[in-house]
Rosetta silent file (secondary structure, phi, psi, omega in degrees, C-alpha in Angstrom):
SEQUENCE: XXXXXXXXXXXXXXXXXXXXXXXXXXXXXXXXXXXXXXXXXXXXXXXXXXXXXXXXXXXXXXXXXXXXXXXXXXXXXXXXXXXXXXXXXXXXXXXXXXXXXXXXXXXXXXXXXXXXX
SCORE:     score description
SCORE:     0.000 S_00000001
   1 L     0.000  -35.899 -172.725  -51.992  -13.101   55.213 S_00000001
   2 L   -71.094  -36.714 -171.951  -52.346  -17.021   55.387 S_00000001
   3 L   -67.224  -69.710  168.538  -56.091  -16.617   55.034 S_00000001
   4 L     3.416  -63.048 -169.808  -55.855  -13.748   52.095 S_00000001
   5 L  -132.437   41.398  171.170  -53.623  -15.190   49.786 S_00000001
   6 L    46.057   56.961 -158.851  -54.307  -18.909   50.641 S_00000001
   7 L  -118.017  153.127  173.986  -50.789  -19.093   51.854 S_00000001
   8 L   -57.771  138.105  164.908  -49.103  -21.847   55.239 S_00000001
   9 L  -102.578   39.501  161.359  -48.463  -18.475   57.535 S_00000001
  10 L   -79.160    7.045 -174.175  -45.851  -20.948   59.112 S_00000001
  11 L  -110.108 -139.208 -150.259  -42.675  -19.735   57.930 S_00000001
  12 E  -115.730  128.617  164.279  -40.495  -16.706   58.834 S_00000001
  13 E  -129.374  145.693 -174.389  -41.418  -13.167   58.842 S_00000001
  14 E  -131.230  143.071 -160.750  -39.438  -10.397   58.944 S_00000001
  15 E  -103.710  142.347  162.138  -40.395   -6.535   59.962 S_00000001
  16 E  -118.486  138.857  168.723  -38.868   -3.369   58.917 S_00000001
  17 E   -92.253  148.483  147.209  -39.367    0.441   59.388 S_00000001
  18 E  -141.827  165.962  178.395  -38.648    2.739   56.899 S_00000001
  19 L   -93.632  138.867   66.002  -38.440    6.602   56.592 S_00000001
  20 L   -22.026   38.258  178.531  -38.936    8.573   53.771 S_00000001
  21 L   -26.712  150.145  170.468  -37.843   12.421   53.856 S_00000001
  22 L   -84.290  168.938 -178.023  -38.743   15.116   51.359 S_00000001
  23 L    99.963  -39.410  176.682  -37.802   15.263   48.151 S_00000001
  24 L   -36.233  133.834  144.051  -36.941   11.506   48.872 S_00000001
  25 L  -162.377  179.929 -155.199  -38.589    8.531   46.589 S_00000001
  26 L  -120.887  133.918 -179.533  -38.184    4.845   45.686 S_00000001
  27 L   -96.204 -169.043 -143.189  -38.005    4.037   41.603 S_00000001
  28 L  -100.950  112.925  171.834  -40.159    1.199   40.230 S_00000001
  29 E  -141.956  174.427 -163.280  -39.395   -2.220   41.446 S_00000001
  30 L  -130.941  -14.892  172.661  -40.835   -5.421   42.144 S_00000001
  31 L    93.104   17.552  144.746  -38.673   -7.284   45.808 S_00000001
  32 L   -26.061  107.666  174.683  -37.611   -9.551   43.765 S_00000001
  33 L  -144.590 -170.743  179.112  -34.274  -10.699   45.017 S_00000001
  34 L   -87.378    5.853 -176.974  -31.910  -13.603   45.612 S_00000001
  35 L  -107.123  129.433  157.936  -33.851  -13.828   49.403 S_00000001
  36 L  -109.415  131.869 -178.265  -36.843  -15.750   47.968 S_00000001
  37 L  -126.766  155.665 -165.430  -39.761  -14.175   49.740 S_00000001
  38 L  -116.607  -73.952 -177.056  -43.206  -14.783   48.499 S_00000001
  39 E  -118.511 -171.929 -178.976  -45.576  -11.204   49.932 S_00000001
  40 E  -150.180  167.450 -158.363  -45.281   -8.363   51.664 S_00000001
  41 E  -159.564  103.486  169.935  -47.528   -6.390   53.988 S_00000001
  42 E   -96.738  119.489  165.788  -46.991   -2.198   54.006 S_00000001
  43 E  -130.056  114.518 -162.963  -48.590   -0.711   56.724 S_00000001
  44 E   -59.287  138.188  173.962  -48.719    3.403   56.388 S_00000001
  45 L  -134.713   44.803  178.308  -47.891    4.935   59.983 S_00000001
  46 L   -96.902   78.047 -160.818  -48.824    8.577   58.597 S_00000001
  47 L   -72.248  131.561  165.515  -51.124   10.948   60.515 S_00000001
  48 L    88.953    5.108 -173.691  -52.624   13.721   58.667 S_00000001
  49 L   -60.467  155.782 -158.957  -51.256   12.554   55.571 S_00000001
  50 L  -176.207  141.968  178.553  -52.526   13.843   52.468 S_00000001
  51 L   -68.069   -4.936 -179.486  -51.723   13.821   48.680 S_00000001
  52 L   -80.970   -3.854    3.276  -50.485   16.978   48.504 S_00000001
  53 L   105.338  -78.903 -141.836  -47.680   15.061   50.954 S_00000001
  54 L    99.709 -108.821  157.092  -46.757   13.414   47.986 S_00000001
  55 L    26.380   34.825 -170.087  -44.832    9.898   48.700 S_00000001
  56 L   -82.947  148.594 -145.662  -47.819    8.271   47.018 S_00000001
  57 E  -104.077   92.981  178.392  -47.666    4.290   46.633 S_00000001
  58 E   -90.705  117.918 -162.544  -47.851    3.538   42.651 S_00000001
  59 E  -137.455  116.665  170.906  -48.714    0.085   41.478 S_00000001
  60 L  -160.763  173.768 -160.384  -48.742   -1.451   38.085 S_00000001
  61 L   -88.162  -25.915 -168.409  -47.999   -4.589   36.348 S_00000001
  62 L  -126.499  124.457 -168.511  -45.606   -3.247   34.139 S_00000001
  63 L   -70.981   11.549  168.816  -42.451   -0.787   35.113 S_00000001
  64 L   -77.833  -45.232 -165.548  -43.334    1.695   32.501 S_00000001
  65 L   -50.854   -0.876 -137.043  -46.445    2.039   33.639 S_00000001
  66 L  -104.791   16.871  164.348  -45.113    2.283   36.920 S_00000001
  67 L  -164.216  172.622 -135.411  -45.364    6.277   38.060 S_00000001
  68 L   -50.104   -9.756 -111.885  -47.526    9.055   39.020 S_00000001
  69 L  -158.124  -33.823  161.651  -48.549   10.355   35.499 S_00000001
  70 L  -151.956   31.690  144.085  -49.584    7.046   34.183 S_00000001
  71 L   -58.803  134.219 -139.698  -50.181    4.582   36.967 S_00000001
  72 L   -82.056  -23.204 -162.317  -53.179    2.660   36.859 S_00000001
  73 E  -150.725  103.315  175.570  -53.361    2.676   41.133 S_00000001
  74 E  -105.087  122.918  163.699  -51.785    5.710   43.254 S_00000001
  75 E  -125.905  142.653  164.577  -52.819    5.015   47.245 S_00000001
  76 L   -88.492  141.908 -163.451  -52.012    7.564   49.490 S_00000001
  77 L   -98.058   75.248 -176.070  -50.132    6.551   52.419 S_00000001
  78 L   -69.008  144.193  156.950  -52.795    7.235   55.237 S_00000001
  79 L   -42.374  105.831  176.291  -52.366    6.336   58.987 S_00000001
  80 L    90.834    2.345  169.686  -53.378    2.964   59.648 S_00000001
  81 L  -106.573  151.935 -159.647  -53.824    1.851   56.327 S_00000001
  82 E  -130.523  158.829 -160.869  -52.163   -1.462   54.658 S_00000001
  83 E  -152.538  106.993 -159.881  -51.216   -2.879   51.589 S_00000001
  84 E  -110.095  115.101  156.980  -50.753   -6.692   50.840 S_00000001
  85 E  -145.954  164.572 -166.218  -49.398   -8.132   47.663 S_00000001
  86 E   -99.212  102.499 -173.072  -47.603  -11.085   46.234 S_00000001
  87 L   -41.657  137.985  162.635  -43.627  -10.852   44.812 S_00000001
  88 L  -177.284  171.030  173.997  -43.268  -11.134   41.668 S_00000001
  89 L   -45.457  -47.538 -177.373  -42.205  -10.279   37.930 S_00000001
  90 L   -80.299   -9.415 -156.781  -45.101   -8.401   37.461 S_00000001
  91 L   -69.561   -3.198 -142.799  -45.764   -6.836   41.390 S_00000001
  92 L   -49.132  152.796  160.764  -44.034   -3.348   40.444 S_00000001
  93 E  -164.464  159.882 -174.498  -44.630   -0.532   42.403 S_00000001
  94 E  -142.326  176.114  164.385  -42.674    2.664   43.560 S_00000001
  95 E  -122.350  155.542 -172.776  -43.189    5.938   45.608 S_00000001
  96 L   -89.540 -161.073  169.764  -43.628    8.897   44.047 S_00000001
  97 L   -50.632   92.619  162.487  -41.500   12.300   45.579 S_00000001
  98 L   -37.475  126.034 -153.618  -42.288   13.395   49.085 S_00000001
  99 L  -126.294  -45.502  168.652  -43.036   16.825   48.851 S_00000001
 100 L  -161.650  151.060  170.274  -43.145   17.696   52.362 S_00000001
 101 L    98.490 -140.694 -145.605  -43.046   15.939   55.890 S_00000001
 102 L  -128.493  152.041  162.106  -41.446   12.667   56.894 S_00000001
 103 L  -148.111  109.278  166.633  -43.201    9.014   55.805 S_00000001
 104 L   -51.113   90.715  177.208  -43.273    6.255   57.861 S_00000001
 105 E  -133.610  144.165 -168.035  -43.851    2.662   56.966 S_00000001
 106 E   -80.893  129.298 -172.277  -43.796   -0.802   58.453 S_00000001
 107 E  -124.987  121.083 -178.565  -42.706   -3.498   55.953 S_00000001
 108 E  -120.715  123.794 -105.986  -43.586   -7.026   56.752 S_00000001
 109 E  -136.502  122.035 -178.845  -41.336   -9.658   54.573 S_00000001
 110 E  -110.755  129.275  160.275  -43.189  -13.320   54.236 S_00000001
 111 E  -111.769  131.543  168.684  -40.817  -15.975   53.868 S_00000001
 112 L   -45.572  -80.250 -142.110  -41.378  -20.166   53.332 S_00000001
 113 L  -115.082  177.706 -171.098  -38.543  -20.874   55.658 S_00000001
 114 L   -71.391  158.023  162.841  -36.074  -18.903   57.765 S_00000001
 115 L  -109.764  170.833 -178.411  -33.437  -17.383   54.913 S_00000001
 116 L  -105.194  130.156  174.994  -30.012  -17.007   55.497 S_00000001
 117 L  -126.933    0.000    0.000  -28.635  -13.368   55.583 S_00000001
């Protein structure tokens, strides 16, 4: 990440899992919060995965623009594959509807410094 997005990779990172079930998806948001975190690093833990799966990872600059129908960048959430961008006003991205099996992803949270939670 430090080489990538020319960033110190000295400060604090923090890992997450999450689940996704069907019918389950995430609407169009950008990590923006009152935790200032700078990127993030998704890494898909889906075998066999497949768009007909659904839960596809929708990216656009703008939250209309921001799901399956007129998103500029749909990635399918493959086994072993990763996805690096930088928070921000503009970062949006969602998932679309899981249409059937479970989806698994690692979320890794770049922070300057340690935050306080």
């Amino acid at each position: 990440m430090g080489k990538f997005f020319a960033i110190d990779p000295e400060g604090y990172v923090r890992v997450t899992a999450h689940r996704l079930l069907a019918g389950a998806s995430l609407r169009p948001h950008t990590d923006l919060a009152p935790l200032r975190f700078t990127h993030r690093l998704i890494v898909q833990l889906n075998r066999g995965w497949t768009r007909a799966n659904g839960g596809l990872l929708c990216l656009a600059d703008n939250e209309r623009f921001c799901n399956e129908q007129k998103s500029p960048k749909l990635i399918t959430p493959t086994h072993n594959n990763a996805f690096a961008f930088e928070v921000s006003q503009r970062s949006f991205h969602s998932v679309t509807q899981v249409v059937k099996g479970e989806r698994y992803t690692l979320s890794y949270t770049f922070y300057p410094d340690s935050p306080e939670f």
